[in-house]
C-alpha positions, 0 to 999 in steps of 0.5 A, a space after each residue: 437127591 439130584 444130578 446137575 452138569 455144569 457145561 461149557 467150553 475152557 474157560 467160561 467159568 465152570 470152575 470159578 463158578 463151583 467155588 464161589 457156590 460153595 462160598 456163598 454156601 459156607 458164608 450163609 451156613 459155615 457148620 452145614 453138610 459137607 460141601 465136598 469138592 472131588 478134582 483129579 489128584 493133580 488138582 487138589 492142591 491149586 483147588 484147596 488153595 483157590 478156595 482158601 483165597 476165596 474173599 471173606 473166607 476166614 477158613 473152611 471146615 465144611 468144605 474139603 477137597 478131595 481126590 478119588 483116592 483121598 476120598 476113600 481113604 476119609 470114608 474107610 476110616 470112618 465106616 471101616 475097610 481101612 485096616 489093610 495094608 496099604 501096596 505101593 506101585 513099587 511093591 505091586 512090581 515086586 510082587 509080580 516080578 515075584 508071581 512071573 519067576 514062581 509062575 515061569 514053569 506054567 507061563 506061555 508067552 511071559 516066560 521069554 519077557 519076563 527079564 526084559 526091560 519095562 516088561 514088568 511095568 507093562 504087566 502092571 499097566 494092564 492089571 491096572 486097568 483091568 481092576 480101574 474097569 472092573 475085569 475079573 481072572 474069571 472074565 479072561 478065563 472066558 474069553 480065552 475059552 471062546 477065541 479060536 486059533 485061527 488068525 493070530 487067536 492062539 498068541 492072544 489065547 496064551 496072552 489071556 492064559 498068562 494074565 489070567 494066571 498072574 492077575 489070579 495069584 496076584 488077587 489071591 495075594 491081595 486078598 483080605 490082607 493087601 490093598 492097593 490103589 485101585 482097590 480104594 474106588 472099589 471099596 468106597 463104591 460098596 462104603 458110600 451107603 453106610 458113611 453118615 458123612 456122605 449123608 446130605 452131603 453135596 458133591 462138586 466134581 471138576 476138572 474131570 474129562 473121562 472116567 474109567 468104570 471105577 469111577 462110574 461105579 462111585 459116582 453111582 453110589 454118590 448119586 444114591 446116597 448124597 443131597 445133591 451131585 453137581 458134575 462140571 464137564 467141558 462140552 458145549 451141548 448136552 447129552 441125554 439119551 444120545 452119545 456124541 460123534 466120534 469126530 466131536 471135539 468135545 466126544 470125551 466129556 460128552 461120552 461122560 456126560 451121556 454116561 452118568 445121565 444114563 446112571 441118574 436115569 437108572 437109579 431114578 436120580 432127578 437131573 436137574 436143568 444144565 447150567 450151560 455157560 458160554 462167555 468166555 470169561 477166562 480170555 483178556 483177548 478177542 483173538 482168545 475168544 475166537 480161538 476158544 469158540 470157533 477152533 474145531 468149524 470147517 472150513 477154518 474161519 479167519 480172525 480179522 484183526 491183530 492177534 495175541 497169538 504167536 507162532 515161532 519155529 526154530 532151527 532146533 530144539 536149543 534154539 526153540 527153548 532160547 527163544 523162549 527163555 528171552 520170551 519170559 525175561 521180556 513178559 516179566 520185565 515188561 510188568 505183564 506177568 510175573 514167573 508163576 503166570 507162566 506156565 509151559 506146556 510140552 508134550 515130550 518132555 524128555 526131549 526138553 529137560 535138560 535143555 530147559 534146565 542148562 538154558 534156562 539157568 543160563 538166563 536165570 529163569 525160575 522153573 519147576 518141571 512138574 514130571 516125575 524122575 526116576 530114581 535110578 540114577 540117585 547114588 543110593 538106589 545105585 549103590 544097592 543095584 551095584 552092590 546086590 549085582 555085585 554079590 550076584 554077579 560075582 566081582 565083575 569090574 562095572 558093578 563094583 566100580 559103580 558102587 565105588 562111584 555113588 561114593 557112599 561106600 566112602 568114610 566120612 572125610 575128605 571126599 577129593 583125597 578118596 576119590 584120587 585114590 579110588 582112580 587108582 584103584 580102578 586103573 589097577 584094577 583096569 591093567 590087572 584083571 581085577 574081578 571075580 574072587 581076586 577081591 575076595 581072596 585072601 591073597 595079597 594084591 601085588 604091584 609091579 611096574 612090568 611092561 611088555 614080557 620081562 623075562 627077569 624077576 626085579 625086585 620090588 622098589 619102596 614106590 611099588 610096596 607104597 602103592 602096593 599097601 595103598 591098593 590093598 587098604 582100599 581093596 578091604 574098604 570096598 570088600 569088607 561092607 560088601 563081603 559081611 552083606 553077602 554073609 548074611 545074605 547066605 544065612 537068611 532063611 526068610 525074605 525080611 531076613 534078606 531085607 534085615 541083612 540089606 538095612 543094617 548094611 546100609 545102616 553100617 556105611 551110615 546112608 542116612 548122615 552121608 544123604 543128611 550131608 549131601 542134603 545140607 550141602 544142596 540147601 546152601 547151594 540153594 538147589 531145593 528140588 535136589 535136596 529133597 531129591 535126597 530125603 525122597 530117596 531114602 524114604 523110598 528106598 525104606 518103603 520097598 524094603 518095608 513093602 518087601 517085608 510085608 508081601 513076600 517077607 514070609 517066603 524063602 530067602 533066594 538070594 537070586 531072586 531077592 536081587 531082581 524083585 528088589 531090582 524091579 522094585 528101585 526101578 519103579 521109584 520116582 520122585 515126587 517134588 512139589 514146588 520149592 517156590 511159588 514165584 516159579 515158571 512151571 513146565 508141564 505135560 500138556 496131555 495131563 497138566 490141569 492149570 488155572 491162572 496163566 496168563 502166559 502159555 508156551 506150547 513148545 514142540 508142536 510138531 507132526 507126529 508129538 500134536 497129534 501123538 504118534 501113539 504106539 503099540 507098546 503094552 501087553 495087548 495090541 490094538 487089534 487084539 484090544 479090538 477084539 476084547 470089546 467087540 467080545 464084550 470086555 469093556 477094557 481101554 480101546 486101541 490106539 485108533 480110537 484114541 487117536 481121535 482124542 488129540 485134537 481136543 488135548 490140543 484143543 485143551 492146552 491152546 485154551 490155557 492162557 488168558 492173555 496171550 498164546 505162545 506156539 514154537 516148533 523145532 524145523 530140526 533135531 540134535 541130528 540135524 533131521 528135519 522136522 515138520 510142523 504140526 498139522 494144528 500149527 497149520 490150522 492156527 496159521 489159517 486160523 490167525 493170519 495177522 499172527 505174531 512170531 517168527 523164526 528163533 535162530 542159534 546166530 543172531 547174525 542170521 536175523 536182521 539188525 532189528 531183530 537181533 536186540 532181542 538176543 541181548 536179553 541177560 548177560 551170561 546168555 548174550 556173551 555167547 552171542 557177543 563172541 559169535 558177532 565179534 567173530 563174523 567181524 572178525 572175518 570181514 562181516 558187518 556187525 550191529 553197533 550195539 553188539 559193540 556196546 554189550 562188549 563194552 558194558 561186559 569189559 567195564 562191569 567188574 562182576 562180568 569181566 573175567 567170564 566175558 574175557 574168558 569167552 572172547 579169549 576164543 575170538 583169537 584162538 587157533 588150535 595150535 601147539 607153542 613151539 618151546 624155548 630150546 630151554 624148555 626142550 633141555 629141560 625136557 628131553 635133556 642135553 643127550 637125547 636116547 631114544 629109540 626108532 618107534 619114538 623117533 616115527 612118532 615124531 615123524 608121524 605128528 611131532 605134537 604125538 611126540 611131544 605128548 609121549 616124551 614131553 608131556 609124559 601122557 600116556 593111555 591107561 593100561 586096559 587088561 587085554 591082549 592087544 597085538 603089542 602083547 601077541 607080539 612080545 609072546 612071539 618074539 619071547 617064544 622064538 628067542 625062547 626055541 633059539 637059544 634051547 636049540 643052541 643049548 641042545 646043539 640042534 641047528 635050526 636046519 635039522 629041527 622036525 614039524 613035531 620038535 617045533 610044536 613041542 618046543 611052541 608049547 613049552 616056550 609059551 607055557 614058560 612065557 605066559 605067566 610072564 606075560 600081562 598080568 597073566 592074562 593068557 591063564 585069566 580065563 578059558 578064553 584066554 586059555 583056548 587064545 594061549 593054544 592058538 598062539 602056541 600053533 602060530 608059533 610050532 608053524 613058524 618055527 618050523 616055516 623057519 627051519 625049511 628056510 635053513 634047510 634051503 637057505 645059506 644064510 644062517 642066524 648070528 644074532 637073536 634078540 640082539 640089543 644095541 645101546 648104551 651098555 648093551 650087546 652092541 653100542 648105539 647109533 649116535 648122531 651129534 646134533 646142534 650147539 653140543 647136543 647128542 641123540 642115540 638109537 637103542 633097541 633090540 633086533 629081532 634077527 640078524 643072518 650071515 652068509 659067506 661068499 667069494 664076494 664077502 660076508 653078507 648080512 640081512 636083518 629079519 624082523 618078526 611081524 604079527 601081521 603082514 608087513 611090506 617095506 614101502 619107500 615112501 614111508 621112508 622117505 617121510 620118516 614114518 618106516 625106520 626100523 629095518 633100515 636103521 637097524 641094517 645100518 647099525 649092522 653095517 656100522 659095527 659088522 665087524 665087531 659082530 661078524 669079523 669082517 666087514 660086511 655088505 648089505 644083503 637085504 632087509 625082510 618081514 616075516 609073518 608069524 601066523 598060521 596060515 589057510 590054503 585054499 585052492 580049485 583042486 585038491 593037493 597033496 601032502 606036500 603040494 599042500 606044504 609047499 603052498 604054505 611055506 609061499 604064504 610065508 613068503 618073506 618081503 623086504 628089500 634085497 641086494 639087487 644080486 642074483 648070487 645074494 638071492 640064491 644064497 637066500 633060496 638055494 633050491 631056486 634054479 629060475 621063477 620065483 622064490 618061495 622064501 624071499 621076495 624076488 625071483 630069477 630068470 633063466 638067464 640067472 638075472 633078476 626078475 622084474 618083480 623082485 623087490 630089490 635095490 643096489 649096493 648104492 641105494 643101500 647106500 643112499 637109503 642109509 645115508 638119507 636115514 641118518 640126514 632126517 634122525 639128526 633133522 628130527 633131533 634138532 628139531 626136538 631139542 628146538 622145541 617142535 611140537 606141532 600138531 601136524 599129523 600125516 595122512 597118505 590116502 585114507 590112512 591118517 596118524 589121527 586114525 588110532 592117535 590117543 591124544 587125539 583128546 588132547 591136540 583137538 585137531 579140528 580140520 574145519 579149523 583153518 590152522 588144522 591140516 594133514 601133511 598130505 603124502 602122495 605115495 611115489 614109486 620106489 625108483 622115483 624115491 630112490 632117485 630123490 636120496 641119491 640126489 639129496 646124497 649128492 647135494 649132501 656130499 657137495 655141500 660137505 666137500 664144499 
C-alpha cells in the first residue's frame, strides 16, 4: 500500500499522464486488479471517453471511471448498504419544507422565512454541507450551549436551535430507511474494508483541486485497503509537514496535498517519490507557456514577442458576444479549429444565455450551454403550480389563466382554433370579474354587450346567445378536470392518496401523448436540446410524486400543505442535457467547468466584481458567524473572505485551458447603459503581454475604420443588419465602405437571401407616418353621413390618427373589470337623473330638499343603480362595497350642495339628462360638409337651467365632473374642450322648442361632485362650517358678462364674491375683475368659431386624415394616456414624429382671435 501525488502546473500532462499508465497497465496484463480511475462527476464522461481512444485499446474491463458518488453506489451492491431508498434534491426540499411547517411552532428565527423564495434551498445547502463535513445535531447543539448573547450570540444561538432542530427531524427521518446523496461518501468510508474489489486495486484520483471531510474520510479508507493511491493535484511544490501560504496561488490543491500526506502518515501508508511534471506540454504557444509559468510573479514579467493572446472589450454585452460569434466563424473557416475545439468559459452565466442563444443563431454557430435550467418555466410543471394554486387559492384569474396558457388542458385538435377561443375567455372574464366560485357555480354565464350604466333590460340578440354558449363550453373545459381533482383531493386521507388523485389527473388530460407530440414536433424542427426538455419533465415530475409518496406518503393528507411541499419540490427541478451533437461550441462555467482538448478558449465578462467574484452573504449563516464556528472548533465552509482568496487561481485555472490561442472580452457597459470596469486580472494580462492582440467590438461598425469593419460581414443573416445601418448613415450624407455596397449586391442577386434582406432595407425608407386615404376610402369608413359626438370629434383634434384608430380602425382596449372615473361618472350623472325625476314625481322642488332627504335619496338611487352598474362591480366584493358607501356620500353631499344652489338661486332646472340627435329629445347639431356630405352632433346634456328676467329668458348648461374642471379658452380654440360650448349652442339653436322663447346666453359651468374636506386655523361653527363647503362647490365656467345674470345666479350675493358661481360684484354693482366672464358677443364668437372647426374637422375626416399628430400644452401631451400608443409608434427621435406644441394664451387674447376669424368669416361670406 502507497501513496503517490502527481504534481505540476495546467497543462504539464498529469492527466494524459494517469491514462497512458493505465494503458500501458491494461496492455501488459487486460484481466488485472482494477485499475480505478476516481474524477468529479463532471469528468466521468469526457474521461470514459479519452481512455476508450487510447491506441491500441480494443476496449477495457479492468479499468473504470468512476465519481465518488458512482463509486459507492459499485461498493454498496457489492458489500450491501444499497437497499435504501435512494432521496433526491428534489425530495430533501420537500422534506424539509415538511419539518419547517410541523416544526413552525418551536422554530426561532425560520418561522418568518420559512415562505420566502430560495429559503428552503438555502436550508439545504447547509445541511448539505454539514453531513459533506461530517457535523452532527449533537455538535450544533454544543456549540449553541457555549455562545453567549452578547454580540449578536443570541441571533446565531437561535440560528443553531432551528438547524439543530430540523437537521435532527431530518436524520431521524432518513435514518435506516432513506439515503440521500451525501450519505453514499459516508457509507462507502465504513464499506471500503469489507469490498474484495478494492482489494489490490489501484486508485487514480484526478481533476481534483480541494476536498470536503467526506472525501477525506474515503480517501483514508482507500489509502488502507487498496495497492496503491495515485492523487494528481495542480501545484508546483510539494507539501509534507507544511501548508501552504495563503497568498499561494496553488493554496487549494496545496492544502489537499498536506492534507492526505498527513492521512498517509497517520495510517503509516508509504508515500512515495512525487512525480513533479513541468513542461508545458498542453501549450502550441510560447506566449501559453509564459502565461502558465510566470502569471502569479511580482512585479508582472513582460512576454517579449507577439502573443497568441487577445483582449477585446465592447460597448456591452450584445456587442461582446457578436464579436465572438464572428471570432469562432473565422477559427472554423480558417481550418484552425472545428466547433467542439471550442470552448467558452463564462462566470455569469445568466447574463449571457439568452444573447448566446439569439446571436449565436443568428450566425449559425452550434453550441450547448453546459448549465442546468430550471424546470419552472416548462408547461408541465406550470400547469400543476397553477392548477394546485388554483384549488388553493380559490379561482383567482392569474392562476387559472396560467394553466390555460401551458395549453395542456386543451383536447387534442386544433391547437390555433382553442387558443382564439381560450382570448376570448380571458377577455370575459377581464371585463366581468370572473374568479372565485363564478366558475365553480352552477350558475349559467351570461353575455350582454352593456356598456356604461343602461338603465333598460334589452333583450339578448342571437350574436350574444352564441358567444354566451361558446363561453360556458370552454368554462366546463377548464372547470371539469380541475373540479374532479379538487374532489379527490377532499377525499384523500393520506399524502400518496393526494399524489394518486394529482397523477390520474395528469393522467386524464393525457400529459404523456400531449408532451410525446410536442417532443416530435421539437425533433423535426431539429431543436434536440428542447425535445428532451419534454421527456425530462415528465421524468421529474414522476420522480417528486414518487419521492413524495415514499417519504411523507404515510402522513395525513393537507391539501394546503401538499400544495406547497409540491411547490417546493417542482421548484427544485433542473434540467440535465447532455450534448445532442459533438461538433458543437461548448459554454461553460469557468468556476466548475473541467475541460480537455481546447484549442480555442473565450473567457467573456472579465469584469471587476464577476473575476474576482463579488461573493455575497446569501445562505443561512454569515461570514462572521461562520467565522466564529471554526474558531469554536466546527470545521464547516470558511466566510466569503476566505474564499476570496480562491479567485485568482479559478482565474488562473481558466487562462490555462486552451492550447493554442486565448480570448478575453469585457463589456465597457450593461443593458442600462451603466458603465463597467474591467477586471483587475485584465489589468495584470495587459501588463503581462503588451504585444497583445484585440481591440474594440462595437455594435456599428461604422464606428471602426474601413479596414476593420470587413470583419462585421461575417454570415449573412448577421450582416444584414449591419448592411442596413451602413446604408443608413449614407443615406444621410455619411461615407460608406465600397464593399458594403457589394454585400447589398450579393443579398439582392441571391434568391435564397432576397426577401429577408429586402425586408430589412425596406426600413432605409421608412418614416413613422400614417397614409392619408383616398376620400373612398374614408366614405367607405365613416359613410356619406358622419354622426358623431363632441369627445369623438376632441379626438380628432387631440391626434387625428387616435381618431382614426377609434372610428376607422374600430381598435379599442380591452374591457378590464374596474371601477375607473368613466364609470364613477356614469353612477353620478345615473344617480342625480335618479333624485331629479323621484323629486318631480313627488312634487319636492329641489329648493325645499333637506340634508337627511338627499342622503336617503343618495342611498337609495345607488342601491338601484349599482346592479346596473359594470357587471355588478360595486356588489363584487367588500372593497367595492365600502367604495359603493363612499359614492353614495358624494352623491347625498352634492345633491344637497344643489338644493342650497336652488334655494339661492333664480335659476331653476328645465331639462336633466337631456339627449339631443337623430330621433331624440332634441334634433342634432348638423353641419353640411364638402361634395354632399352631412356630419351631425348627438349626446346627452347633463342639465340645463332657465331664469326669467325683464331682459328675456336666460339659459345656462351645468355639466356634472368627477373631478375638478375649469373652462380654458385655449383648449377651445384648438378644439380640444368642446362640449359645454357645443351644447350651449345647441340650447340656443333650439331654445325655443325647449324654453318657449328665444333665449340668451347665461353661461356655461362645471360642478364637482365630491365630498369635500375643510381645513382651517381656527375652529368653525356649524354653519361657518357649511358655508366653507358649499365654496368648495364653487361652480366655474364661463358666465354672461352682466351683473343681473350674476345675480340670478346667487341671489343672496350684495357685493364680494360668490359662493355658487365663479364671479363676483362690486359695491357699485359691477363685475369684479376675477369673474370668468364674457359678453354676449363673445358667446357669439365663441359659437361661431365652434362650428367653423366641426366642419373643418368633418371634412377633413372624410378627406382622409389620419395623421399621427398628438398635442402637447406644457407637460400634458395627448401620448400621456393614448391606448394606441402601440399602434402609431410615435417616436419623437424620429424627425417625422413631433408634438403639435400649444402655447397657452390668455383668455382676452383667445377671444379676440375668434372675433377677428368671425369677422374675416362674415367678410368672405358677404364677399
Amino acid at each position: 500500500m502507497s501513496l503517490r501525488f502527481i504534481t505540476g502546473r495546467p497543462g504539464t500532462g498529469k492527466t494524459t499522464f494517469i491514462q497512458r499508465e493505465i494503458r500501458q497497465k491494461l496492455l501488459g496484463d487486460p484481466g488485472g486488479a482494477p485499475l480505478i480511475y476516481l474524477v468529479p462527476e463532471q469528468m466521468t464522461f469526457l474521461s470514459e471517453t479519452r481512455l476508450a481512444h487510447e491506441p491500441e485499446l480494443g476496449g477495457m474491463i479492468r479499468a473504470q471511471v468512476y465519481s465518488f458518488t458512482r463509486l459507492a453506489w459499485k461498493i454498496l451492491q457489492e458489500v450491501g448498504g444499497i437497499s435504501r431508498t435512494h432521496v433526491s434534491s428534489s425530495g430533501l426540499n420537500m422534506l424539509i419544507r415538511k419539518i419547517l411547517e410541523d416544526q413552525k411552532e418551536e422554530l426561532s428565527v425560520f418561522t418568518r422565512a420559512a415562505d420566502k423564495t430560495g429559503f428552503i434551498d438555502n436550508v439545504e445547502r447547509i445541511l448539505t454541507e454539514f453531513k459533506r463535513f461530517c457535523v452532527s445535531p449533537a455538535q450544533l447543539q454544543e456549540k449553541r450551549a457555549s455562545i453567549g448573547e452578547a454580540d449578536g450570540g443570541r441571533v446565531l444561538s437561535d440560528k443553531l436551535h432551528d438547524l439543530e432542530r430540523v437537521y435532527q427531524a431530518y436524520e431521524q427521518k432518513l435514518e435506516g430507511k432513506y439515503i440521500d446523496s451525501e450519505d453514499y461518501l459516508r457509507l462507502l468510508a465504513s464499506a471500503v474494508e469489507k469490498s474484495r474489489y478494492l482489494q489490490d486495486a489501484e486508485i487514480y484520483i484526478d481533476g481534483f483541486h480541494t476536498f470536503n471531510p467526506q472525501e477525506y474520510l474515503v480517501i483514508g479508507e482507500l489509502l488502507k485497503k487498496c495497492r496503491r493511491v495515485t492523487v494528481a493535484l495542480t501545484t508546483d511544490r510539494a507539501f509534507r509537514g507544511r501548508q501552504p501560504d495563503d497568498l499561494y496561488l496553488f493554496r487549494m490543491p496545496g492544502e489537499a496535498y498536506a492534507h492526505i500526506y498527513e492521512l498517509a502518515r497517520a495510517f503509516q501508508i508509504e508515500t512515495e517519490e512525487d512525480v513533479a511534471l513541468y513542461e508545458p506540454a498542453r501549450f502550441r504557444h510560447e506566449s501559453l507557456r509564459f502565461l502558465q509559468s510566470r502569471f502569479e510573479e511580482l512585479p508582472f514579467p513582460s512576454f517579449p514577442g507577439e502573443s497568441s493572446i487577445e483582449i477585446w472589450q465592447a460597448n456591452n454585452r450584445r456587442a461582446e458576444i457578436e464579436g465572438v460569434a464572428r471570432s469562432i466563424r473565422e477559427a472554423v473557416m480558417e481550418g484552425s479549429c472545428r466547433y467542439r475545439d471550442i470552448a467558452i468559459l463564462v462566470r455569469n452565466g445568466e447574463a449571457y444565455q439568452d444573447l448566446i442563444e439569439t446571436v449565436f443563431y443568428d450566425y449559425d454557430v452550434p453550441y450547448f450551454i453546459d448549465r442546468k435550467r430550471p424546470m419552472l418555466n416548462h408547461p408541465l410543471i406550470e400547469l400543476i403550480r397553477s392548477t394546485l394554486e388554483i384549488i388553493r387559492g380559490n379561482w383567482r384569474y392569474e392562476p387559472v389563466f396560467r394553466a390555460i396558457k401551458t395549453e395542456l388542458l386543451f383536447p387534442p385538435g386544433d391547437a390555433r382554433t382553442l387558443r382564439e377561443k381560450m382570448d376570448r375567455l380571458e377577455n370575459y372574464c377581464l371585463a366581468y370579474g370572473i374568479q372565485g366560485e363564478r366558475w365553480t357555480s352552477r350558475k349559467r354565464w351570461e353575455y350582454r354587450r352593456i356598456r356604461g350604466l343602461e338603465l333598460e333590460n334589452l333583450p339578448q340578440t342571437d350574436e350574444e346567445r352564441k358567444i354566451e354558449q361558446e363561453l360556458n363550453e370552454l368554462r366546463l373545459l377548464v372547470t371539469a378536470p380541475i373540479l374532479r381533482l379538487s374532489r379527490r383531493l377532499k377525499r384523500a386521507r393520506t399524502g400518496k392518496a393526494l399524489c394518486e388523485a394529482l397523477y390520474l389527473y395528469l393522467e386524464e388530460l393525457e400529459i404523456p401523448e400531449k408532451l410525446e407530440a410536442l417532443r416530435l414536433e421539437k425533433e423535426e424542427a431539429g431543436d434536440l436540446v428542447a425535445a428532451r426538455e419534454h421527456d425530462q419533465a415528465w421524468d421529474e415530475v414522476m420522480g417528486v410524486l414518487d419521492q413524495y409518496v415514499e417519504i411523507l406518503g404515510d402522513g395525513p393528507a393537507d391539501v394546503g400543505k401538499f400544495s406547497a411541499i409540491m411547490e417546493t419540490g417542482l421548484e427544485s427541478l433542473k434540467f440535465s442535457i447532455v450534448p445532442p451533437a459533438l461538433d458543437q461550441v461548448l459554454v461553460a462555467n469557468l468556476e466548475q467547468s473541467r475541460l480537455s482538448d481546447v484549442k480555442l478558449a473565450f473567457i467573456i465578462g472579465a469584469n471587476d466584481g464577476v473575476m474576482p467574484a463579488k461573493i455575497s452573504e446569501d445562505g443561512v449563516l454569515n461570514d462572521e458567524e461562520r467565522e466564529y464556528l471554526r474558531l469554536e472548533g466546527l470545521e464547516i465552509m470558511p466566510g466569503s473572505k476566505r474564499r476570496l482568496l480562491d479567485e485568482e487561481f479559478i482565474f488562473y485555472r481558466a487562462l490555462t485551458t486552451p492550447s493554442e490561442k486565448l480570448v478575453l472580452s469585457f463589456p465597457l457597459a450593461d443593458e442600462e447603459g451603466k458603465a463597467l470596469l474591467p477586471s483587475p486580472f485584465i489589468n495584470r494580462i495587459e501588463d503581462m503581454f503588451p504585444a497583445r492582440g484585440g481591440g474594440l467590438w462595437v455594435n456599428d461598425p461604422a464606428e471602426l475604420e474601413e479596414k476593420q469593419q470587413a470583419a462585421y460581414i461575417s454570415h449573412p443573416a448577421a450582416a444584414i443588419a449591419f448592411v442596413t445601418s451602413q446604408l443608413q448613415l449614407k443615406k444621410r450624407g455619411y461615407p460608406m465602405a465600397g464593399f458594403w455596397w457589394d454585400t447589398y449586391n450579393f443579398y439582392m442577386e441571391n434568391p435564397e437571401w432576397k426577401n429577408r434582406a429586402a425586408h430589412a432595407f425596406s426600413s432605409l425608407f421608412y418614416q413613422n407616418k400614417a397614409r392619408k386615404l383616398s376620400e373612398k376610402t374614408s366614405r367607405e369608413l365613416y359613410g356619406d353621413h358622419i354622426l358623431a359626438s363632441v369627445s369623438r370629434m376632441e379626438q380628432f383634434f387631440t391626434c387625428p390618427f387616435s381618431h382614426f384608430s377609434t372610428y376607422g380602425l374600430r381598435l379599442r382596449e380591452r374591457d378590464v373589470f374596474r371601477l375607473d372615473a368613466p364609470n364613477i361618472g356614469d353612477l353620478f350623472h345615473g344617480a342625480l337623473k335618479w333624485i331629479s325625476d323621484t323629486l318631480q314625481r313627488e312634487g319636492i322642488p329641489w329648493s325645499e330638499m333637506t340634508k337627511q332627504q338627499s342622503m336617503e335619496l343618495a342611498k337609495a338611487a345607488v342601491d338601484d343603480l349599482a346592479p346596473k352598474l359594470q357587471h355588478q362591480i360595486l356588489l363584487s366584493s367588500k372593497r367595492y362595497q365600502y367604495i359603493k358607501r363612499k359614492l353614495e356620500q358624494v352623491v347625498g353631499r352634492a345633491s344637497y350642495i344643489l338644493s342650497v344652489h336652488a334655494k339661492r338661486s333664480g335659476f331653476e332646472p328645465v331639462a336633466m339628462e337631456l339627449a339631443f340627435g337623430p330621433k331624440k329629445e332634441l334634433p342634432p347639431l348638423s353641419f353640411t360638409l364638402k361634395n354632399g356630405a352631412k356630419m351631425e352632433l348627438q349626446g346627452r346634456i347633463d342639465r340645463v337651467d332657465k331664469a326669467e328676467s325683464e331682459n328675456g329668458v336666460y339659459v345656462r348648461i351645468i355639466d356634472y365632473k368627477s373631478s375638478a374642471h375649469k373652462l380654458d379658452l385655449t383648449n377651445v380654440y384648438y378644439g380640444l374642450d368642446l362640449q359645454m360650448l357645443t351644447y350651449l349652442d345647441l340650447i340656443m339653436t333650439y331654445s325655443k322648442q325647449l324654453t318657449g322663447e328665444e333665449a340668451i346666453p347665461a353661461g356655461v359651468l362645471y360642478f364637482h361632485l365630491h365630498d369635500p374636506l375643510i381645513s382651517a386655523e381656527k375652529m368653525l361653527t356649524a354653519e361657518e362650517i357649511e358655508e366653507e363647503i358649499l365654496k368648495d362647490f364653487r361652480m366655474r365656467g364661463l358666465l354672461l358678462d352682466s351683473p343681473e345674470v350674476i345675480t340670478l345666479m346667487d341671489q343672496s350675493l350684495e357685493s364680494g364674491n360668490s359662493a355658487i358661481v365663479s364671479a363676483g360684484l362690486k359695491k357699485d354693482g359691477q363685475l369684479t375683475a376675477r369673474s370668468e366672464v364674457a359678453s354676449k358677443e363673445d358667446f357669439e364668437a365663441i359659437r361661431s368659431y365652434v362650428r367653423n372647426i366641426y366642419t373643418e374637422a368633418g371634412n377633413a375626416i372624410l378627406s382622409g386624415t389620419t395623421d399621427i399628430a398628438p398635442y402637447k400644452i406644457k407637460k400634458q401631451a395627448a401620448c400621456t394616456f393614448c391606448p394606441f400608443r402601440s399602434v402609431c409608434q410615435f417616436d419623437q427621435s424620429m424627425e417625422e414624429n413631433n408634438y403639435r406644441l400649444i402655447h397657452p394664451e390668455k383668455p382676452e387674447e383667445i377671444l379676440a382671435k375668434m372675433r377677428k376669424e368671425r369677422r374675416t368669416d362674415e367678410n368672405s361670406h358677404s364677399g
